[in-house]
Every structure is written in C-alpha cells, then in structure tokens.
C-alpha positions as CSV (number, residue, x, y, z in Angstrom):
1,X,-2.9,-20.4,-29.7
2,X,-2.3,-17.6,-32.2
3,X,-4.2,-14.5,-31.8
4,X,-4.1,-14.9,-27.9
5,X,-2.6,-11.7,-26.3
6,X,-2.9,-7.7,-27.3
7,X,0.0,-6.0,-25.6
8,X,-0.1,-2.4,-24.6
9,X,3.2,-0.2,-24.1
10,X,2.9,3.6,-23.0
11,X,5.7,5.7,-24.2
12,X,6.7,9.0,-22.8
13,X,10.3,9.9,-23.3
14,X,11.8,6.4,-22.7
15,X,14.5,6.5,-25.6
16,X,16.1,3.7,-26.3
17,X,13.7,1.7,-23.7
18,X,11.4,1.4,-25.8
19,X,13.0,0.2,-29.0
20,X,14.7,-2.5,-26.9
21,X,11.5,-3.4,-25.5
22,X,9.6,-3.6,-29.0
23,X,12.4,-5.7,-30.0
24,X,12.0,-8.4,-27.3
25,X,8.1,-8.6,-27.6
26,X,9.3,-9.2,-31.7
27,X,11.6,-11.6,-30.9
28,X,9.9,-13.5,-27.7
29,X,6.4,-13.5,-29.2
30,X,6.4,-17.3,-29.2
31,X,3.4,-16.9,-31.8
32,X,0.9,-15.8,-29.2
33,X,0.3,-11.7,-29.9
34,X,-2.0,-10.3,-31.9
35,X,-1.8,-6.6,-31.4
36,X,1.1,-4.8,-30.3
37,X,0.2,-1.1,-29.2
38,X,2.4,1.7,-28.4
39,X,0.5,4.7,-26.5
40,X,2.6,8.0,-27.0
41,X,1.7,10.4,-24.2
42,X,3.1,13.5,-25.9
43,X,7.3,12.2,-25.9
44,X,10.0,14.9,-27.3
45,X,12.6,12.9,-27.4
46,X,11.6,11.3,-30.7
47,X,11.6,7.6,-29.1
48,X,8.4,6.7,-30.7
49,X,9.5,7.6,-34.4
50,X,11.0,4.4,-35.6
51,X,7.9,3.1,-35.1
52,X,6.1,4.7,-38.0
53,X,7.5,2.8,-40.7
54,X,6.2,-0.7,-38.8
55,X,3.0,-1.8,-40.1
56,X,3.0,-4.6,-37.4
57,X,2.8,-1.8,-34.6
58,X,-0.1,0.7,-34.1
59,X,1.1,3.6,-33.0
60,X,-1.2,6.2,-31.1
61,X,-0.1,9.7,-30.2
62,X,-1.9,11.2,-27.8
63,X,0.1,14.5,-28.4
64,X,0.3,14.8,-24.6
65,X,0.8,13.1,-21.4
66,X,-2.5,11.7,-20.3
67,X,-1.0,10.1,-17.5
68,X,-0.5,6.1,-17.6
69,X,-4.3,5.0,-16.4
70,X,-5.6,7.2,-19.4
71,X,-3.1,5.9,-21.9
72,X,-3.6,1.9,-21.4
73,X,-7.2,2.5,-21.5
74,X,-6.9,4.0,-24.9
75,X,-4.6,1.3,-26.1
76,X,-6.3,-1.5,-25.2
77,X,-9.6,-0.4,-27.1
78,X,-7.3,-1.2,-30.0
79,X,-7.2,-4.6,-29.1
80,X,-9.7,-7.4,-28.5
81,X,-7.6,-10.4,-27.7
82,X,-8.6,-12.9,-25.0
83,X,-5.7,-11.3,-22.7
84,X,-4.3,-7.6,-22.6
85,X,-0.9,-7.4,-21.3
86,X,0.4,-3.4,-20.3
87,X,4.2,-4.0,-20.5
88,X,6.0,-1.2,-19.1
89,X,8.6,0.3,-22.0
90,X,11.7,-0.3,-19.6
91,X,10.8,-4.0,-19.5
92,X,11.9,-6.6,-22.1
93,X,10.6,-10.2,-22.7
94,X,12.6,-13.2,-22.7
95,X,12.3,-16.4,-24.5
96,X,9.6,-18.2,-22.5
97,X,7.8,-15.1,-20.7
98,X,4.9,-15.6,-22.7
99,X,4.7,-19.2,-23.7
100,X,4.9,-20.8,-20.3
101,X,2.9,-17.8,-18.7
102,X,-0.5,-18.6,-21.4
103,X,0.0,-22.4,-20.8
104,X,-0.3,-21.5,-16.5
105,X,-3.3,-19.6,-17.3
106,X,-4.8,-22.4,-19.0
107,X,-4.9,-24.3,-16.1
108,X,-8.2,-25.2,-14.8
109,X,-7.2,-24.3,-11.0
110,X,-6.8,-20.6,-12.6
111,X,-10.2,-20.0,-13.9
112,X,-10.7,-17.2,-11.4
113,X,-7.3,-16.1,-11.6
114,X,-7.7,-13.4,-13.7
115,X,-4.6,-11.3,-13.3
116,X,-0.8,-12.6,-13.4
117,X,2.5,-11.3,-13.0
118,X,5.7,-12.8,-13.5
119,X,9.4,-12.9,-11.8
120,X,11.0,-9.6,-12.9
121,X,14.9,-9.2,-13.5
122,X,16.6,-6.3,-12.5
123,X,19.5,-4.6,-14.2
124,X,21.5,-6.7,-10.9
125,X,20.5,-9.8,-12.2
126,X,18.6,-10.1,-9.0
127,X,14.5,-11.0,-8.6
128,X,12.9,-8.1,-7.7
129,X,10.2,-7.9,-5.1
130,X,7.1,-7.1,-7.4
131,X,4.2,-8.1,-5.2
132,X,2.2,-6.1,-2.6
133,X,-0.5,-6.7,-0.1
134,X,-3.6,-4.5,-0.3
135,X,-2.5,-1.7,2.1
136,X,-4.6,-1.5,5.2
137,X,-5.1,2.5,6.2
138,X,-2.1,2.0,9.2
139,X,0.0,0.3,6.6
140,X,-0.3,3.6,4.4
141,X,0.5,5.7,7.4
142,X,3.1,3.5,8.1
143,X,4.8,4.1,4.9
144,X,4.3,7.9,5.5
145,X,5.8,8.1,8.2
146,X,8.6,5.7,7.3
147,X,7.7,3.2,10.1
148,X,7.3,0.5,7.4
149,X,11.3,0.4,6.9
150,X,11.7,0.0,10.0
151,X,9.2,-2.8,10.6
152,X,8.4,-3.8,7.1
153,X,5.0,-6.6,8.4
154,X,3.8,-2.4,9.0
155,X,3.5,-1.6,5.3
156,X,2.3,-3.4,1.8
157,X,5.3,-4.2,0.3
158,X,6.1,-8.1,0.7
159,X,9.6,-7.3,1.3
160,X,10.1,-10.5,3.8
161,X,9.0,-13.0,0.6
162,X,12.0,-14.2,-1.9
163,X,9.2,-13.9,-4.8
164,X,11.0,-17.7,-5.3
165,X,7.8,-19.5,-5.8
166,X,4.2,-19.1,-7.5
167,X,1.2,-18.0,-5.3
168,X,-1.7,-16.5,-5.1
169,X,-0.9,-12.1,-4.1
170,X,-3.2,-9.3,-3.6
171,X,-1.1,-7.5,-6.5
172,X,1.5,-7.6,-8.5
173,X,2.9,-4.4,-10.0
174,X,1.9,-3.2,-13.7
175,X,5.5,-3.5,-15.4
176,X,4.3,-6.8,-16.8
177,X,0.3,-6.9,-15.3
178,X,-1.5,-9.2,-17.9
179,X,-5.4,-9.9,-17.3
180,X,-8.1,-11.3,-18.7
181,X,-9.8,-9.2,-21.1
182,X,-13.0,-10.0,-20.2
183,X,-12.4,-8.7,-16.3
184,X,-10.9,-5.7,-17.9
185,X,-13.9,-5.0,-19.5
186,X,-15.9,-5.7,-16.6
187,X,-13.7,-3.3,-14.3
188,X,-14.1,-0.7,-16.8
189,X,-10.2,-0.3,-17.2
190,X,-8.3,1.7,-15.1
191,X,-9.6,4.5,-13.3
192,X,-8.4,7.2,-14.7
193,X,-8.5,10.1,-11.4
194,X,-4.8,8.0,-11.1
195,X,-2.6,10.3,-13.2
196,X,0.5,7.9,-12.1
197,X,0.7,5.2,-9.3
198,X,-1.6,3.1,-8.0
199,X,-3.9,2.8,-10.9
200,X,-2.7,-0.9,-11.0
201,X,-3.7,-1.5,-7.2
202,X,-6.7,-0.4,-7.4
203,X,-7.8,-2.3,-10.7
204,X,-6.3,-5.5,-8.5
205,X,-8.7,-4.3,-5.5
206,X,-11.7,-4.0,-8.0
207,X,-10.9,-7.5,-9.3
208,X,-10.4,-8.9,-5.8
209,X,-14.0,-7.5,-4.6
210,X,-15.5,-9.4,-7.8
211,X,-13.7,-12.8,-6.5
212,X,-11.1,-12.4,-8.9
213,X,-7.5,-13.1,-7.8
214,X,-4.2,-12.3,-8.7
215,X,-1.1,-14.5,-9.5
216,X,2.6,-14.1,-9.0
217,X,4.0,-17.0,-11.6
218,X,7.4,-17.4,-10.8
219,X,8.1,-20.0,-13.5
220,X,8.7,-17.0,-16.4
221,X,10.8,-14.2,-16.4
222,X,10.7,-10.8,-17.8
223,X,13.1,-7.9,-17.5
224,X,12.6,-4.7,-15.6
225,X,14.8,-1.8,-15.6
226,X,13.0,-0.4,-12.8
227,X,12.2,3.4,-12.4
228,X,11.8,4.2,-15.9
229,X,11.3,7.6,-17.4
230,X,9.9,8.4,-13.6
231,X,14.0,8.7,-12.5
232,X,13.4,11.9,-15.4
233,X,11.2,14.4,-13.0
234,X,11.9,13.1,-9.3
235,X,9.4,15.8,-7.6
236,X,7.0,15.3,-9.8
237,X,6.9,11.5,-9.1
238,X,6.6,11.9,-5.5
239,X,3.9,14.3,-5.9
240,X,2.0,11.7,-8.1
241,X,2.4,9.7,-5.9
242,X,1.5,11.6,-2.9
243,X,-2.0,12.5,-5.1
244,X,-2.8,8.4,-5.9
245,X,-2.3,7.8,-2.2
246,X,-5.0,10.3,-0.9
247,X,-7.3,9.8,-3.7
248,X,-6.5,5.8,-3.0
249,X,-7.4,6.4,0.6
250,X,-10.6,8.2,-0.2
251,X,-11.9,5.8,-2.6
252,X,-11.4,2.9,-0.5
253,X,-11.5,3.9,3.4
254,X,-13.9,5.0,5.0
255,X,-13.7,8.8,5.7
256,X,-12.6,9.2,8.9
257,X,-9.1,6.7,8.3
258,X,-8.9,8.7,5.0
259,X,-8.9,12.0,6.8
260,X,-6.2,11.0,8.9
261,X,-4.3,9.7,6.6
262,X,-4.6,12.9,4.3
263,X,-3.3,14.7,8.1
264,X,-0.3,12.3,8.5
265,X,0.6,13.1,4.5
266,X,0.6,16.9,5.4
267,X,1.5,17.2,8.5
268,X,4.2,14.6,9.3
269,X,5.4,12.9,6.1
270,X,7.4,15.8,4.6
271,X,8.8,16.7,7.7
272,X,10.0,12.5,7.8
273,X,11.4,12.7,4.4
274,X,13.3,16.3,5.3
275,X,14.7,14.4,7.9
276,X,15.8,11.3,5.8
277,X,17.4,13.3,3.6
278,X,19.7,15.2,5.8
279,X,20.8,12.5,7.3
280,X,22.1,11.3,4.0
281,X,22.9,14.1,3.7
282,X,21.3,14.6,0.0
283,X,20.1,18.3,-0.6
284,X,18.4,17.6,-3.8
285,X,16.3,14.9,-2.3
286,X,15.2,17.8,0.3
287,X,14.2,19.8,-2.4
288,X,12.4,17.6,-4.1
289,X,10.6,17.3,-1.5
290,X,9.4,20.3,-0.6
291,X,8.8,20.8,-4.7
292,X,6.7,18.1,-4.6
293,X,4.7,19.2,-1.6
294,X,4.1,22.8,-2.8
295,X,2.3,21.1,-5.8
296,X,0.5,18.7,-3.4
297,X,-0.7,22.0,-1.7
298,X,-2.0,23.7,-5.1
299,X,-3.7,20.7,-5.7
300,X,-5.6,19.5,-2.4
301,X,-8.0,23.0,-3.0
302,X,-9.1,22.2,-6.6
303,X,-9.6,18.6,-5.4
304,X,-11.6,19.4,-2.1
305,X,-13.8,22.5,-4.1
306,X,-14.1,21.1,-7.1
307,X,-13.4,17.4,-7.0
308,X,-10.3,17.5,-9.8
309,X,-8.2,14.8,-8.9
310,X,-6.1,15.1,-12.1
C-alpha cells in the first residue's frame, strides 16, 4: 500500500492555506503518499518559503503564474505513483480521506472508474455540492443568462442532489480530483489553452469519451475552503472564466451552438450580471464586471486572428 499516491498542490499567494494544507496531507497520509509536490506559479506573498527547508516536499517555482492546467501538469511529471491527486491549497485532509478513498478504488466494480472525488466540508460545516453534469450548449447559455438559478435542471450544477451518497457523476470539481495515473497519461494531462476553470471538466469529458467514469465517494471527507486565492482578483476570475467557457464551447460543440453561445456571452450576459448587481445593489460587483469584459474584448481578437487562447 505504500508508495500509492503522488499529490500535486499549486500555490499562488494562498498564505497560510497552504501551510495548513501541507500539514494535513503530513498528518493524514495514512502511509499511502509517495510524492508530495508544491507548484509555485510565481507567489509574492512568501507562502511557499517554509517549504525550502522540507526535504520530504519538492518544491517547484515556476517564477510566474502559468495558470493551474500548466502547473499540475508540471508537477505531476515529478511523480510516477499509481494515482495523482491535485489537492487544491485551500483544502485540508482529514483522518480517513485517503485510506478509505484507495481501499474504494480497489474495488473490482471500479476498474473503469478512473477518477474520484470526495465529500467536501465547507468552512459552515456543511457538504458542499461538488459535482456537475457535462453542460449541454443550452445549459451554458442558461448559466449566461442566469436562467439556471432560476430553474437550476437548466444548467450543470447538480444543485437539486444532497451529495449524501456515492455514485457514479459526469465530474467532480478539482479541489480534491484524484485519477488514475495511467488515464492521466493517456489524456495527455490537462489542456493547457485553460488558463483557470474548466480545465478539470474537460479532462472529465476526455475520460468519459474513452469509457472512463467519474466517482463522487461520499464515504471520505476532505476540507474545502472554497474560493481560494480566486476571492484575491474578482474581475480577473470572471474573465477566466468567461475565456474557459468559449474556448470550452469551441472545443466541444459543434460551431454553430458555439457561435451562439460566444453571442449570448457578449451580447446578453454582461448586461444580466449589470442587472444582478444593481439590484443588490453592489457597485463593485458592476465593475467587476465590466473590468472583466473589457479584457474578454482584448482578448477575443488575438484568439479569433491568431488562435491565442492564453
């Protein structure tokens, strides 16, 4: 059982995150990891540096942010153990996340199951819904439009599950995403055009269309802050992920539901959100907004000329 799991953590700016995380993969081990890596995309708040002096820990610096996709990739070429888990540095193990998780996988009804998740924690106490569908292309515009709150069977988000009980999911979310290393290797990793968001999906959608599956185990917790070092540059994260959604749409729609999709994003969805927001009446969320959507509009011509999606 020893030797069984690599586990991959990318840093950037989490603070004290991450040392609490480190400390509960030290403590929760339960004997089963061989490699921990730490994947520093270029922090400046110094969270990495007590790491230097741990032998037990390799510690990359990338000496800037390569986005998330990049960075696990990197990491897990440190590693060749028989699962890769990418823990996300606001997470923390607890006593059994691990144990009880590797003796599930060694089930013999999971020998296609090649990626699991377990129940996450929030800082509530309460479960949190960490599972998705595959988003259909009316299910993304849905969620642009803000349709899906409304009537949430519209959108991806499994919102109407208690995440109470194991099953079979199209995804769960990479905070704690553990697969087999083999399938990781097959997929090629993640695809790196994802700067932030979605990278995780679409590694689940690559593994699905090679009649892999994913797992929600419910029998093993983890904790998960939630938000993360993202809460740090608000227009920035909707503008990743406004960029993963219409690169998303393009890679796996056909061209016509990505184009609308792409029009909806433009055309209606920032003009939802302004909306949203005044009625909460929260002016920074407005103006995040239309930060975010001034670099969405830089972007879309280098991405339509010259194909940069990064």
């Amino acid at each position: 059982m020893n030797e069984f799991i690599d586990i991959v953590v990318v840093n950037w700016n989490s603070g004290s995150q991450l040392s609490n995380c480190i400390e509960s993969i030290q403590k929760y081990d339960a004997g089963l990891v061989r490699n921990i890596i730490v994947v520093d995309n270029g922090s400046v708040d110094d969270s990495e540096s007590f790491l230097e002096k741990q032998a037990n820990i390799k510690l990359i610096r990338t000496g800037e942010n390569l986005g998330f996709g990049r960075a696990c990739n990197i990491g897990a070429k440190h590693g060749n153990s028989e699962f890769v888990l990418f823990l996300n540095p606001d997470a923390q193990l607890f006593e059994n996340s691990l144990s009880r998780l590797v003796q599930f996988t060694r089930q013999k009804e999971n020998e296609k199951n090649g990626i699991f998740g377990i129940q996450l924690i929030d800082e509530e106490g309460h479960i949190a819904q960490s599972c998705t569908r595959f988003p259909s292309i009316a299910g993304l515009i849905a969620h642009a439009t803000g349709f899906d709150r409304v009537f949430p069977a519209l959108g991806h988000f499994m919102t109407e599950w208690d995440h109470a009980s194991t099953r079979r999911v199209d995804h769960v979310i990479g905070a704690f995403f553990l697969l087999r290393r083999p399938l990781f290797d097959l997929l090629h990793g993640f695809d790196e055009r994802f700067f932030m968001y979605l990278e995780d999906l679409d590694i689940s959608y690559r593994a699905k269309s090679l009649g892999w599956s994913a797992v929600y185990f419910a029998e093993a917790q983890a904790f998960h802050a939630g938000g993360g070092t993202s809460r740090q540059v608000k227009a920035k994260r909707l503008f990743y992920s406004l960029r993963s959604s219409i690169i998303y749409a393009f890679k796996h729609f056909n061209v016509f539901a990505a184009a609308i999709f792409l029009l909806v994003t433009l055309l209606i969805e920032p003009f939802m959100r302004s909306i949203l927001a005044l009625f909460r009446g929260s002016w920074p969320s407005l103006k995040e907004t239309w930060l975010a959507y001034g670099m969405l509009v830089q972007w879309l011509p280098r991405w339509i000329l010259k194909g940069e999606t990064r």
